[in-house]
N, C-alpha and C positions, 0 to 999 in steps of 0.2 A: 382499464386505466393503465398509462407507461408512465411511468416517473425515473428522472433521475434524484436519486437521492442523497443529501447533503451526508456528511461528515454524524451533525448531530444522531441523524436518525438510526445509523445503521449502530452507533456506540450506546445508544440507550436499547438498542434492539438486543445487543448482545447483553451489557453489562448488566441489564436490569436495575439501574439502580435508582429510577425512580419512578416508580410503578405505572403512574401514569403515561407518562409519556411514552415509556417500556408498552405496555397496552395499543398505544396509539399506531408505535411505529411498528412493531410485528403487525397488528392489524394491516396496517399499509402495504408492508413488503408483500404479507401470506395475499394480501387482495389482486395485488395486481401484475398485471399479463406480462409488463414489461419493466423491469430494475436496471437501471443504467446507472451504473457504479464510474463514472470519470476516474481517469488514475490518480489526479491530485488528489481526490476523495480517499482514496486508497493509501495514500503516501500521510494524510492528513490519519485517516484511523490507525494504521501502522506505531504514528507519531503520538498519537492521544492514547493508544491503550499503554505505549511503554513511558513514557512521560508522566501523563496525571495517573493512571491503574498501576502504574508500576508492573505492568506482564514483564512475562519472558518472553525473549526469542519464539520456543517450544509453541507458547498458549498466544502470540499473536498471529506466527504463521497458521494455527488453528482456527481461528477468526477468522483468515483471508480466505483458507482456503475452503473454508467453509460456506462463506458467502458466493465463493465463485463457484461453487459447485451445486449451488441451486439451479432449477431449470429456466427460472426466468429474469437471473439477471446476465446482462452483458455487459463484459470489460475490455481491456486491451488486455488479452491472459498474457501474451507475450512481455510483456510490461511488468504484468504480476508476477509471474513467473520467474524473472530478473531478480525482482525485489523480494520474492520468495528466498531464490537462489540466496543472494547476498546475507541477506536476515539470518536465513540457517546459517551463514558458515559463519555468524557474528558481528557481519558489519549494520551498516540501514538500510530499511529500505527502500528509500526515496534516492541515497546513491547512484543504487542501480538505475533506477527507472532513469535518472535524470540521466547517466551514460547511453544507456539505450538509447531514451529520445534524440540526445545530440546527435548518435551516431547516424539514427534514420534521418533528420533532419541535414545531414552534410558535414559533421563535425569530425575531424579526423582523429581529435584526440577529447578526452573528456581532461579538466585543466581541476586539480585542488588545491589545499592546502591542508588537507584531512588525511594524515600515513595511512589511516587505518583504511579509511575510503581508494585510494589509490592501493596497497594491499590488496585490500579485498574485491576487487572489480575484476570483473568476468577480463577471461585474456582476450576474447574477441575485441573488447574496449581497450584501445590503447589509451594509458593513464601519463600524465603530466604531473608529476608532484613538485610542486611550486614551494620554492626556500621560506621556510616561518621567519618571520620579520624577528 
């Protein structure tokens, strides 16, 4: 079986916090041949374990890198790895990725209004920090 797998499944896989469906979705992951982790997916758990779990940095990058380092799932690592980068040194990790993406996609500058996100963004991403209203 391939699946890609939603947001829910991989945060009840980790968190365990409601046994059953904790049951259900390691069951699913440990079963089958092929895990296709999407980066929004990625950007979304990053988002729900510091948000609703309240993690750290430390124990969400652990999470990620966790899941990306099983044999059978596939992500954009470059992607995660961005948002890895960023997360360790404090910022988010959907920043990154979302510079990333622009820049593969043709974008010459990544545009915010977030200091911390323009700060903290890879120097290869040139950053636009746009005036706070």
């Amino acid at each position: 079986m391939k699946v890609s797998a939603d947001t829910n499944v991989l945060v009840r896989a980790h968190m365990l916090d409601d046994p059953d469906q904790a049951r259900a979705a390691q069951d699913l992951l440990r079963r089958a041949e092929l895990v296709v982790i999407p980066t929004v997916v990625l950007c979304e758990f990053a988002w729900v374990l510091r948000r609703a779990y309240r993690l750290e940095a430390p124990g969400i990058a652990l999470a990620i890198r966790s899941l990306l380092g099983s044999a059978t799932v596939r992500a954009d690592t470059a992607a995660a790895e961005a948002g890895l980068a960023m997360l360790e040194a404090g910022g988010d990790f959907a920043d990154a990725v979302i510079g990333l993406e622009g820049a593969r996609m043709g974008a010459e500058e990544f545009a915010t209004f977030d200091r911390e996100a323009a700060r903290r963004m890879p120097s290869a991403i040139r950053t636009r920090l746009l005036l706070r209203c």
